[in-house]
N, C-alpha and C positions, 0 to 999 in steps of 0.2 A: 118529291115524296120521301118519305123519312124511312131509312130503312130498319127491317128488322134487327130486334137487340142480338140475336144471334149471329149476323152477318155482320155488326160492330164487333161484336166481342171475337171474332175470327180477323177483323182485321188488324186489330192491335193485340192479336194473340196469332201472329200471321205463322199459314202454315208450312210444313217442310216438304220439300219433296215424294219423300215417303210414309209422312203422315198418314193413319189411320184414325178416322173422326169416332169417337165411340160415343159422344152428344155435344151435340150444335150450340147448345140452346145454357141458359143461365137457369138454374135451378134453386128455387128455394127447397130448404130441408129443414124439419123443424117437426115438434108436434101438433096435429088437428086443435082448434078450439084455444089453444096457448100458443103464447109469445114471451118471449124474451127480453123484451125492448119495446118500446110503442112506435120505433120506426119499423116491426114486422106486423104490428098491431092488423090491421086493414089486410097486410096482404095472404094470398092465402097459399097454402102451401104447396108443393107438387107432391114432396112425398115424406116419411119420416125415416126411410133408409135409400141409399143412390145402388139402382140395381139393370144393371144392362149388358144384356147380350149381343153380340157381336159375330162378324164370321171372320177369322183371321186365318193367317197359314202359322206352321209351327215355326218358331224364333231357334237358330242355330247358334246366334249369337246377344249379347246382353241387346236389351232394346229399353225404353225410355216412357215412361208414363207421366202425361204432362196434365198437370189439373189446377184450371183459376179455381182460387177461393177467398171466401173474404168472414169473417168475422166467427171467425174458428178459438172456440174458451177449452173445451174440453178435447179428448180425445175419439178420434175415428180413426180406428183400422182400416186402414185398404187391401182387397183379398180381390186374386185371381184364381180364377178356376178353384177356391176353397183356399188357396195358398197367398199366407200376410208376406205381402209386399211393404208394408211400413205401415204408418197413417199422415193424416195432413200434417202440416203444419201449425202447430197452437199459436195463432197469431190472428187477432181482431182484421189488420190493415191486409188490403187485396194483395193479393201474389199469387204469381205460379209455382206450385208445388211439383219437384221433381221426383221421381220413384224408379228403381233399376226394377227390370222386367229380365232376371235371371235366365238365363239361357234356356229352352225347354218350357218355361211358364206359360207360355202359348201355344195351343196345341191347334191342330189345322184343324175347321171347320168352326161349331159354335162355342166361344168364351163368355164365358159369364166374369164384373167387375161390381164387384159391391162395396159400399160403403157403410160399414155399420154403425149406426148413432150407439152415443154413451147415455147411462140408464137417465141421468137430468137432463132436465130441457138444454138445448144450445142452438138458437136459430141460425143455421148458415146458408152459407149463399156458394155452390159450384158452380162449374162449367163454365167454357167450353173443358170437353177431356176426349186428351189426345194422347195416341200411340206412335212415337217417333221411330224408325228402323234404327236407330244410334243407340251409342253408351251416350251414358248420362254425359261424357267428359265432351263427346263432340257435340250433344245439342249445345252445351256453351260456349261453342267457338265459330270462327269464322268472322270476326273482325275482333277489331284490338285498338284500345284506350290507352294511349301515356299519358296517364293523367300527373300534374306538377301541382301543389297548395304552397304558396307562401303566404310569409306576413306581407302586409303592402308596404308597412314601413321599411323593416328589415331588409327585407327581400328573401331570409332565411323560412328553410321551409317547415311545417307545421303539421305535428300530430293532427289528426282530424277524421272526420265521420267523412264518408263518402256516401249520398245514395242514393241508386239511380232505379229508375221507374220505366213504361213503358209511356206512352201519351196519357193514358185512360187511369195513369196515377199507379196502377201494379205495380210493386215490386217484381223483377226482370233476375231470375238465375246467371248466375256470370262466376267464372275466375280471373282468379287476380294473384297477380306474385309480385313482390319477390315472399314467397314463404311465410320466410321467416320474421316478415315484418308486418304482415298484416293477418286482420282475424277477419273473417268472411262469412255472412251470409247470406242467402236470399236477397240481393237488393241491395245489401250493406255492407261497407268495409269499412275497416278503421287501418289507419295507417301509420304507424312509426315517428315518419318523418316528412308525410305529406307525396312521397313517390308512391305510384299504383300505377301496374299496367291490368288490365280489364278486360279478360275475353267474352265476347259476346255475341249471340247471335245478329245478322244485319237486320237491322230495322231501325225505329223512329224511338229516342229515348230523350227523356230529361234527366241532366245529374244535376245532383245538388252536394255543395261543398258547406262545412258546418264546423264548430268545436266547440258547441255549448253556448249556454244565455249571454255571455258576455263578448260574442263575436260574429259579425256578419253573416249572413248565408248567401250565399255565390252559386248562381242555376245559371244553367245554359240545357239549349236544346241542339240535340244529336241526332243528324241522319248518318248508317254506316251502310254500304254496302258491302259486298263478300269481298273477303281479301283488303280489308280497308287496315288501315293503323293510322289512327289520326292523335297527334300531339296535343296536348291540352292544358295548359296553363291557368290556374284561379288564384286568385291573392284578397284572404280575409284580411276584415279592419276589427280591431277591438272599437265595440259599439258603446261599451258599459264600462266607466271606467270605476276601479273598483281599488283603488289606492288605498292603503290601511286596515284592505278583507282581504281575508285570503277564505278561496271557496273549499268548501268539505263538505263530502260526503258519506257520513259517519256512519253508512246501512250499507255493506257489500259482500255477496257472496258469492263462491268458486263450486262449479260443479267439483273441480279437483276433491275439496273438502267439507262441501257443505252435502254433496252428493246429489245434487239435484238442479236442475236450472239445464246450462248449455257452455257458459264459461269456463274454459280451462283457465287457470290460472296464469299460463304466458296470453292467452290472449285474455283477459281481466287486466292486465298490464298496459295494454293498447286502449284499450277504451277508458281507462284514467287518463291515461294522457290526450286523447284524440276530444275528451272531451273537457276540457281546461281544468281539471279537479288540482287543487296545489297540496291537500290533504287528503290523502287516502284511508280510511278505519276496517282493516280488514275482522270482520264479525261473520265466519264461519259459525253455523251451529255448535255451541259444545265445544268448540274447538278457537287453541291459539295460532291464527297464521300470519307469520312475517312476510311480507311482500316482497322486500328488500333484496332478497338474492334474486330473486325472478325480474324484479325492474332494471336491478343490473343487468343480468342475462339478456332483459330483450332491448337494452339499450336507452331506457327510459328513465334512470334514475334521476337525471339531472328535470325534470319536470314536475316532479312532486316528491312530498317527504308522507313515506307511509309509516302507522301506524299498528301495531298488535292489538287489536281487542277481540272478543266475543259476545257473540248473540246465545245469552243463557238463555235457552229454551225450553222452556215448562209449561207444567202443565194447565199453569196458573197465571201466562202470563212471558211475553218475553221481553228480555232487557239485555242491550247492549253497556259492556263494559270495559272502556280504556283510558290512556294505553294501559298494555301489559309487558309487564319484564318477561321477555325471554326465561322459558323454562317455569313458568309459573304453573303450579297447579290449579286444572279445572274446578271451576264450579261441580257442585255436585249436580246437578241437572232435575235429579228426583225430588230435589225439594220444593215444595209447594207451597210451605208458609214463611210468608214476605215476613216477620218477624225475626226466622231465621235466613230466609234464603238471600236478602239484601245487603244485612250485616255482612254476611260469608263473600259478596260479591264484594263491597268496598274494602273490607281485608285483603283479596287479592293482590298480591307485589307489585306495586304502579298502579294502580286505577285510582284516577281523580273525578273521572266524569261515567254517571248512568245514567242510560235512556230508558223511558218505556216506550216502546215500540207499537204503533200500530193499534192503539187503546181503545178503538171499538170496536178489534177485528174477533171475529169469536174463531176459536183455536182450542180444541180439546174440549169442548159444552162450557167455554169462559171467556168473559168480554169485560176485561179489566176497566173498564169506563162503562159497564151494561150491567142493567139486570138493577139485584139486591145490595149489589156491593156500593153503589155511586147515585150521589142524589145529585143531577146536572144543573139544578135551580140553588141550593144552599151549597154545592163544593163537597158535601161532607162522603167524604169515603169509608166503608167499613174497615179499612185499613189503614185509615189516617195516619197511625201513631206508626207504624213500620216504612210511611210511604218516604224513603230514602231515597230522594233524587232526585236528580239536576236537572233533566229536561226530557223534556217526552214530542213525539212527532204529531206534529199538528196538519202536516205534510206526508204521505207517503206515498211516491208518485207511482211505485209499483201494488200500490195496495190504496187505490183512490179511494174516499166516500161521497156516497150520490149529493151529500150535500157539502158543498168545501167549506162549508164557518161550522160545522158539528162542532169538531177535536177544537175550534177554537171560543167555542161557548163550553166546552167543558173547560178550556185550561183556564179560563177564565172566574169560573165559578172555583177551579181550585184554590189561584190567584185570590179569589173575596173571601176563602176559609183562611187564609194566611199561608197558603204554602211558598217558597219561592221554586217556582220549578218553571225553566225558560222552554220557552217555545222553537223547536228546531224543525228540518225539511230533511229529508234525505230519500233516498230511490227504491231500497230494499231489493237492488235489482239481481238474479238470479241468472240471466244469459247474456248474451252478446247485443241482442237486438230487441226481442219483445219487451224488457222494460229496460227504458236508456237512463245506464249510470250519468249522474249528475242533473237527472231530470228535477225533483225534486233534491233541494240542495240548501245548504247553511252559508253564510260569512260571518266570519267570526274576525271580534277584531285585534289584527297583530301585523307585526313588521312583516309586508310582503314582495319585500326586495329579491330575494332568491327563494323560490318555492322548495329546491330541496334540501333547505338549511332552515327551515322554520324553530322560532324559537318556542319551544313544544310549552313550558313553563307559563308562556305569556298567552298562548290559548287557551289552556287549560282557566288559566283566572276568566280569560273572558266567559267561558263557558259559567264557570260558579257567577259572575256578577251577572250576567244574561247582556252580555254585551255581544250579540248574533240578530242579525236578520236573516229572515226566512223567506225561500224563493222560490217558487215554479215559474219564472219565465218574467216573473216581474223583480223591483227591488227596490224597498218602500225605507225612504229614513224620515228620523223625527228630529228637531229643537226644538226645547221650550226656552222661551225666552234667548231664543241666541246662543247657548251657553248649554244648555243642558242635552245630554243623547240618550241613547239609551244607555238601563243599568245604572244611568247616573238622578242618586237624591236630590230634585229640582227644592232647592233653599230659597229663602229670603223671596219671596213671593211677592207680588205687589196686590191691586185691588184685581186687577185683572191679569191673565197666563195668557200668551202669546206662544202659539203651536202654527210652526212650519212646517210643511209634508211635501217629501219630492219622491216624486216617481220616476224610476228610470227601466230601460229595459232595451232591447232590442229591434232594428227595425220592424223584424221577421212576429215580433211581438205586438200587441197592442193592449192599452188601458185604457177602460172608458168610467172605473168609478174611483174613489178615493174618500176613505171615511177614517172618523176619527171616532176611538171610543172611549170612556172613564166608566174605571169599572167594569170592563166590559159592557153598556150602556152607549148606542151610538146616538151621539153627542151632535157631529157635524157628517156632513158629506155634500161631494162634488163631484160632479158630472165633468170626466175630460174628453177631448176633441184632441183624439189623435190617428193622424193622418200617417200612420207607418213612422213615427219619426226615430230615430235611432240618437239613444243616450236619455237624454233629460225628455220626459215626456209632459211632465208638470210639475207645478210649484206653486203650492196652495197655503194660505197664512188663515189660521183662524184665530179671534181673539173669542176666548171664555169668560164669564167672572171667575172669579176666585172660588175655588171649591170650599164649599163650608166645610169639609174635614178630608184628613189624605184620599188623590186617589192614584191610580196609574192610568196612563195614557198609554194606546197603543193606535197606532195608523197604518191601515190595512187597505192595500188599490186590488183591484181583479178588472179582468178583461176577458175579451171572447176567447176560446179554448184556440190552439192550434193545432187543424186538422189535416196541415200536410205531413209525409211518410218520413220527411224529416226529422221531426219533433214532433210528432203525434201526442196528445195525452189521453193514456190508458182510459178503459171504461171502469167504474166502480169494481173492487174486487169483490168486496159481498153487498150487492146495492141493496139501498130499503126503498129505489124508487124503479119503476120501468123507465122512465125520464129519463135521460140522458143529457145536461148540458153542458159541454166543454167550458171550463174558465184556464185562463194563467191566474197567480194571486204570489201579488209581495207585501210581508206585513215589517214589522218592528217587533222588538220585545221593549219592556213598558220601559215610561222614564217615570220615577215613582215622584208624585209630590207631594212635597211635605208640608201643606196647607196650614196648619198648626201653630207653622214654626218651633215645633219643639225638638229638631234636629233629627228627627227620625219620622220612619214609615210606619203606619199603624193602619192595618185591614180592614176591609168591610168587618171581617169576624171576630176583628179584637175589641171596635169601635161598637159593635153591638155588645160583647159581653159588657163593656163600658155603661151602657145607657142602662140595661138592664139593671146591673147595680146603681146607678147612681139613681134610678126610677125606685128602688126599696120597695118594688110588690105594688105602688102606683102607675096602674096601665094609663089613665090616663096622661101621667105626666110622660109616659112612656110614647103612647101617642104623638103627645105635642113635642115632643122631641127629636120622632123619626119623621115631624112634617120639614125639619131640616136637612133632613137625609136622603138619600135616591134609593134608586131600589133596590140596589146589592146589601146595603147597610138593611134595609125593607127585610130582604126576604134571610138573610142569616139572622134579624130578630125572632121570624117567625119561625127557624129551625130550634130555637133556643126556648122558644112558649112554652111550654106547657099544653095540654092541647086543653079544649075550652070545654 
């Protein structure tokens, strides 16, 4: 007979000696009538704020508040007897949430424990919640993790994410030293140099050993009992080999400086390296920060070469912009017309490359790719003529959208007005753990023999020619004809283009589509059959005819989402759908061809003002003209009409 969810959820949430049960049971919290998600859809609620009374004795000393939760967006206070003890933790994935129960907070006989909802909907999921007689410091002890990471080749040991779970997939409270080498929380550590010792309560765990899309993942499962200290040995393999990219994550902020998020700055230092980043772009709000003295300090220089930039934040739109020289002065931040404020940002001392960040995300009542500003069908922007810059995230793995090809039917549509603006990933990520740097991430392409001597000159070009692949968990290249990559003008054309598409990725990853597109137009695709495989997942040839006029090609694979606490990926940050489906996605940036033959690229939007004039006011011939043409050339005619 199958037992009750509350008699599961106590045993891999097993209790203490001196435990106080203050509810048994898994609670939904949520508002009556609404949901948040179509996986709360059906179910119904228990309550819309968590309120329970208890009979305790008075606490002489610190005591310990233990609460599973799972898919926690906004903020809830937690209050005893009227008095804020904290709130949960802002984290979608399950964990136990700890909270110190200050000396006195407990008064003998009946305690009241409420959980107040924030004024928007946020469907979550408590309990069990438990009252431990301990400081916070001893409910996580009582056995003890040496945990060891090396390379498997090397044998040397290896920056890397640590993180360990209960059975039931929770995230598991624990410490870990040595200090000053690792940054710690809930469930996760990141580690220096691959050493971690682990305190933790005895019971039944899984750890999982990691350092980003381009290396192994290493589980194993952990019985501890009290007074246990068991040695622990894992040796990742580079799965993704990634010769002539070096990975960047060009979106990172520091609670230090950005003021917000969970990362200090020494440990933002750990999880660059922990998670194979070889280019760091530190983009504080408003602010310039060098990485460099801190990566020395925490002993990580020799793993990546970081970089100076800023995330100009307005009101109007944010953009990151680097490098930056040392001692440069700020943007002005107030300024809100891309006329001015763009100019003022490429003037800055150093900057070669600007982002627009985050372009459907609405921020201040403005959605730099929404609304009045942006036609998603003809490209054309209200600020077309200001719109100065190099690439914009089509990716932001801390800032998802419910649909993952939006941001890339907008750049695409930029792409058929004529802009050249390449297509980047990065993470935008703000703390240690809830969104994981390097999740959403770029390669760009340059000598990647020593990651912290990078030669900064020869990325920067890549970035202006758009020679970058863009990656959440996959990593998609293109030839045409053998010879051509991206960023490179595919010449001398024959009757037919001949396009190669390989997909690689991790075992821990999978891909099951791969498409090609002209124009943004998809053209071809392919169903893959992969069975976990690690490195080269597919290799797919398509032959085209010969385009009747230039276009760009770009090849674009996605696969099922990855839903362990490992590499989780986030839920939309401002969804337009209740839907939820997890993908990975690696694409290309275009390889432009030059169909023509006349030595150059020429846009869907140059190619229509073309016909229009060479048409003199006859629609008809104007017709039988764009029955040569697809439909980006199609629909930039029709932005140019005249209306009828």
């Amino acid at each position: 007979m199958m037992k009750p969810i509350w008699i599961i959820l106590l045993m891999v949430m097993p209790l203490m000696a001196e435990d106080l049960t203050v509810e048994a049971k898994r609670l939904h919290l949520g508002k009556a009538g609404q949901f948040e998600w179509e996986s709360f859809k059906d179910r119904a609620v228990d309550a819309e704020r968590f309120e329970r009374r208890f009979e305790a004795k008075a606490n002489a000393e610190e005591h310990t508040l233990r609460i599973w939760q799972r898919d926690v967006k906004l903020t809830w206070p937690v209050l005893l007897n009227g008095r804020k003890l904290g709130t949960l933790v802002t984290a979608e994935t399950a964990l136990e949430s700890l909270l110190a129960i200050p000396a006195g907070a407990l008064r003998d006989g009946e305690n009241v424990l409420t959980m107040e909802p924030p004024t928007n909907l946020d469907d979550i999921e408590v309990g069990p919640v438990l009252i431990a007689a301990k400081s916070m410091k001893e409910v996580m002890i009582g056995a003890r993790i040496e945990v060891t990471v090396t390379d498997e080749v090397t044998g040397e040991g290896l920056p890397c994410r640590l993180t360990l779970t209960r059975k039931d997939g929770a995230l598991q409270p624990l410490r870990a030293e040595p200090s000053g080498d690792v940054a710690v929380r809930i469930g996760v550590v990141y580690t220096r140099n691959g050493k971690a010792q682990l305190s933790l309560p005895p019971g039944e765990y899984v750890l999982h050993a990691g350092r980003g899309m381009e290396w192994s993942v290493e589980k194993t499962a952990l019985s501890l009992s009290a007074g246990d200290v068991k040695p622990l040995t894992l040796k990742l393999r580079r799965e993704v080999l990634t010769e002539g990219w070096i990975a960047v994550d060009s979106h990172i902020h520091t609670l230090t400086y950005s003021g917000h998020g969970d990362a200090k700055i020494e440990e933002r230092m750990l999880t660059i390296a922990g998670e194979g980043i070889e280019l760091a772009v530190a983009t504080d709000h408003n602010h310039h920060t060098d990485y460099a003295p801190s990566a020395a300090s925490m002993g990580v220089a020799e793993r990546f070469t970081s970089v100076i930039g800023n995330e100009v934040t307005t009101k109007h739109g944010h953009f990151n912009a680097f490098p930056i020289q040392a001692g440069a002065p700020v943007v002005n931040h107030q300024q809100e017309d891309w006329a001015k404020l763009l100019p003022e940002i490429r003037a800055t001392p150093g900057v070669k490359v600007i982002t627009l960040n985050h372009p459907r995300d609405l921020h201040g009542g403005f959605v730099p790719l929404g609304g009045v500003h942006f036609n998603p069908k003809t490209g054309k922007h209200r600020h077309s003529d200001a719109l100065d810059i190099d690439a914009m995230e089509v990716i932001t793995s801390g800032a998802m959208q419910s649909d993952i090809h939006l941001l890339y039917r907008d750049w695409f549509a930029l792409l058929n007005r004529g802009h050249r603006i390449a297509a980047i990933a990065s993470s935008d990520t703000h703390d240690v753990n809830r969104f994981i740097l390097g999740q959403g991430r770029t390669y760009v392409a340059a000598r990647d023999a020593d990651p912290a001597k990078l030669d900064q000159d020869e990325v920067w070009r890549s970035y202006q020619e758009g020679r970058l692949l863009v990656s959440l968990g996959l990593l998609a290249q293109v030839k045409v004809n053998g010879k051509f990559g991206v960023g490179d003008l595919a010449t001398g054309i024959g009757e037919s283009v001949e396009v190669e598409a390989t997909v690689c990725g991790p075992a821990w990853a999978q891909a099951d589509r791969v498409e090609l597109y002209a124009n943004g137009i998809l053209i071809r695709e392919q169903k893959i059959e992969d069975d976990h495989r690690a490195g080269e997942k597919a290799r797919v040839t398509w032959k085209i005819a010969k385009p009747t006029h230039d276009v760009h090609l770009v090849v674009i694979a996605t696969g099922p989402g990855v839903k362990e606490p490992f590499w989780e990926i986030p839920r939309p940050y401002q969804p337009s759908s209740k839907t939820f489906v997890s993908r990975v996605i690696g694409s290309t940036n275009p390889v432009w061809v030059d169909a023509d033959g006349d030595g150059r690229f020429e846009s869907a939007f140059g190619i229509a003002q073309r016909l229009i004039k060479e048409a003199g006011g006859d629609e008809a011939k104007l017709r039988e003209s764009l029955k040569r043409c697809d439909e980006a050339v199609a629909l930039q005619v029709e932005s140019l009409m005249p209306p009828r």
